[in-house]
VEXDO-24418 format. One record per residue: residue number from 1; residue in one letter; x, y, z of N, C-alpha, C, O, CB in turn. Coordinates in steps of 0.2 Angstrom, whole numbers. Glycine has a CB too. Layout:
residues N
[NUM "a" [X Y Z] [X Y Z] [X Y Z] [X Y Z] [X Y Z]]
...
***
This chain:
residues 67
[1 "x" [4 -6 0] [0 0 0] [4 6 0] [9 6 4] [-5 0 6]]
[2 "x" [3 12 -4] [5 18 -3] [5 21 3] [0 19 6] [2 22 -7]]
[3 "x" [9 24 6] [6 31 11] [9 36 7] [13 37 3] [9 31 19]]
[4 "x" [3 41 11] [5 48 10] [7 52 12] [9 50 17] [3 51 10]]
[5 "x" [9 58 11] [15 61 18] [9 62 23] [12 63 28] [20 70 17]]
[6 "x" [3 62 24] [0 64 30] [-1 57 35] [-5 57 39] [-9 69 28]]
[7 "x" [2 52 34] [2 46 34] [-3 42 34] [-2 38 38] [4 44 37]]
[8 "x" [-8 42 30] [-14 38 27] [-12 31 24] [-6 31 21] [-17 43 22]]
[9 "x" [-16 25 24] [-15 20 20] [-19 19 16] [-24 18 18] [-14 16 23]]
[10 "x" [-17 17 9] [-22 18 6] [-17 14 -1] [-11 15 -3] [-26 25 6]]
[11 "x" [-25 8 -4] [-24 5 -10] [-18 8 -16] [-15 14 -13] [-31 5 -12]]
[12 "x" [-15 7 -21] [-10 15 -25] [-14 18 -29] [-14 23 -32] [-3 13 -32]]
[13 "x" [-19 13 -30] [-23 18 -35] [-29 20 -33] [-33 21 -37] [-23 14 -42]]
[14 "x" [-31 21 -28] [-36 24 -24] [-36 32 -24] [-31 36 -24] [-36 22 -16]]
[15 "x" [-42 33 -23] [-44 41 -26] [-48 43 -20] [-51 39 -17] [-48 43 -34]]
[16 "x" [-48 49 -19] [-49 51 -11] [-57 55 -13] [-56 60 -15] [-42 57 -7]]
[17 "x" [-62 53 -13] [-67 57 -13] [-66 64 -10] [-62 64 -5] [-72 54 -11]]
[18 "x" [-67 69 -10] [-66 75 -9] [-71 80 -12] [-72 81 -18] [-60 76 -11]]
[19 "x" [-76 84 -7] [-78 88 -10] [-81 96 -7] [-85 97 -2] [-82 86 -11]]
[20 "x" [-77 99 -11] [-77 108 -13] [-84 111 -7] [-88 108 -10] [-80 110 -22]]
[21 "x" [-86 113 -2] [-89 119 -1] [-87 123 2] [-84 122 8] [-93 119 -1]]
[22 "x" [-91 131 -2] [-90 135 -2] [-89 139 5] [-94 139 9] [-93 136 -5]]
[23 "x" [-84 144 6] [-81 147 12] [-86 148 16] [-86 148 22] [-76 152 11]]
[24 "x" [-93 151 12] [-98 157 18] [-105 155 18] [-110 157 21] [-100 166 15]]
[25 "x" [-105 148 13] [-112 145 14] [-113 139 14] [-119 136 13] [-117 148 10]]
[26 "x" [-107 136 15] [-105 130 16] [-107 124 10] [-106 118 10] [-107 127 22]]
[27 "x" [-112 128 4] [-115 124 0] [-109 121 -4] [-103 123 -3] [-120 128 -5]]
[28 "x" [-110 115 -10] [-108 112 -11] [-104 117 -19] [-108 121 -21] [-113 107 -11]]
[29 "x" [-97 116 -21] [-95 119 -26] [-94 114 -33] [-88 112 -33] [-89 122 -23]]
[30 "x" [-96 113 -36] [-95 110 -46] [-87 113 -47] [-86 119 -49] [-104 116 -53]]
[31 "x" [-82 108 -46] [-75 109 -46] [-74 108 -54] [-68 111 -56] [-72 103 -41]]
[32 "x" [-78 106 -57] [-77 106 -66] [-80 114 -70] [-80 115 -76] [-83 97 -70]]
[33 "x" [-81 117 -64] [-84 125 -68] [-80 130 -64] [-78 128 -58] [-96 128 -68]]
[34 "x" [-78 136 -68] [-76 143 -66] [-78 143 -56] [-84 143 -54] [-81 149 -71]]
[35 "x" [-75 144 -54] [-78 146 -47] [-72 150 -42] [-66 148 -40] [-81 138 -43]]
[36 "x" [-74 157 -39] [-70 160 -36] [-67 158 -31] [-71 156 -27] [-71 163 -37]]
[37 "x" [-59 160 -28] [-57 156 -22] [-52 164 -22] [-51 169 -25] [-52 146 -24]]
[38 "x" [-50 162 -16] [-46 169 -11] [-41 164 -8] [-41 158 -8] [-52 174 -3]]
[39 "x" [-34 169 -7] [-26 165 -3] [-28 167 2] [-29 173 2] [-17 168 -4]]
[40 "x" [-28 165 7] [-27 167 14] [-21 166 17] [-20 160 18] [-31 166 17]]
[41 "x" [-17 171 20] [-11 168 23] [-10 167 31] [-8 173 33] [-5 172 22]]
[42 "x" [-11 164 36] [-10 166 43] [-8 164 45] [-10 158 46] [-12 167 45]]
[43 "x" [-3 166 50] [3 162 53] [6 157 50] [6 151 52] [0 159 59]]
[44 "x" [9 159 45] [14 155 40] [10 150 36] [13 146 33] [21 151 45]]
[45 "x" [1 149 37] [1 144 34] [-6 146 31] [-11 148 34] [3 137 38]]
[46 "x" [-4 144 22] [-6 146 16] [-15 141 16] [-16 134 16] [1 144 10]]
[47 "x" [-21 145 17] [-27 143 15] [-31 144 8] [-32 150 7] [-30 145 19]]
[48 "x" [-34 141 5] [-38 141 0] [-44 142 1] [-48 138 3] [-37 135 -3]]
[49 "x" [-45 146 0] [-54 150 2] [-60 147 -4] [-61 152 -8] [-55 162 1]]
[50 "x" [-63 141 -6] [-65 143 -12] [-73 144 -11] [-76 141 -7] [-63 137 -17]]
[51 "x" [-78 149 -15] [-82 153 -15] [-88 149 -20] [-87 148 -26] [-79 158 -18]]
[52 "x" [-95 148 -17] [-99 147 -25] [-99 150 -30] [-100 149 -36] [-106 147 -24]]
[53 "x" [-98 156 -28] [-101 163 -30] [-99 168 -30] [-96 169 -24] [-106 166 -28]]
[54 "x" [-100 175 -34] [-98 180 -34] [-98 183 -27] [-94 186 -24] [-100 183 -38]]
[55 "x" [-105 181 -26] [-108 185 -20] [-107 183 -13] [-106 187 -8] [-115 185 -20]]
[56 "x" [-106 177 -12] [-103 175 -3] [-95 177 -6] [-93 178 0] [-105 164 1]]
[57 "x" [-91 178 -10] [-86 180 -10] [-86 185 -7] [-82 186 -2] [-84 180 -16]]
[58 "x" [-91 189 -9] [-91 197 -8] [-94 198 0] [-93 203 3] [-96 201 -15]]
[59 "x" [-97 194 3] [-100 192 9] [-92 191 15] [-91 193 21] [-106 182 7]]
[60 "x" [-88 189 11] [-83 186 16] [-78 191 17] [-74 192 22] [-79 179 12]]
[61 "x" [-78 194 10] [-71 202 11] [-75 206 15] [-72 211 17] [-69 207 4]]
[62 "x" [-82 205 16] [-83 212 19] [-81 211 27] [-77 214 30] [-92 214 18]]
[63 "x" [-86 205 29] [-83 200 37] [-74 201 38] [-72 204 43] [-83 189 37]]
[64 "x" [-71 200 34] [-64 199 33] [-60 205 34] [-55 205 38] [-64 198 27]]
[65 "x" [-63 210 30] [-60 220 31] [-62 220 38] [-59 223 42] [-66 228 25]]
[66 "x" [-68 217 41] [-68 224 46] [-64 218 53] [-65 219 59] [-79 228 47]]
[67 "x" [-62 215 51] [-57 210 57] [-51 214 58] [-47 211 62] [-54 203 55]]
***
């Protein structure tokens, strides 16, 4: 069996189900279409924000600015 660096065991050719949602309304994200995502850096370690939507994007910078 493979491991991974996070040390998981798993078959080699096993694929990890995994699924996308969105930073501000937790809904589900369609990872095969356009969808917006933000860097967040903090405390040395790099986050992927990804977004349904234009609009909870815009929901999240506003929470965000005023921290």
């Amino acid at each position: 069996m493979a491991q991974d660096p996070t040390g998981d065991q798993r078959p080699p050719n096993h694929q990890r189900a995994h699924t996308t949602v969105c930073t501000t309304c937790r809904g589900r994200i369609d990872t095969t279409q356009w969808y917006p995502i933000r860097t967040e850096v903090i405390d040395e370690t790099v986050r992927l924000r990804p977004f349904c939507c234009d609009r909870c994007l815009a929901v999240w910078e506003v929470e965000t600015s005023t921290e």
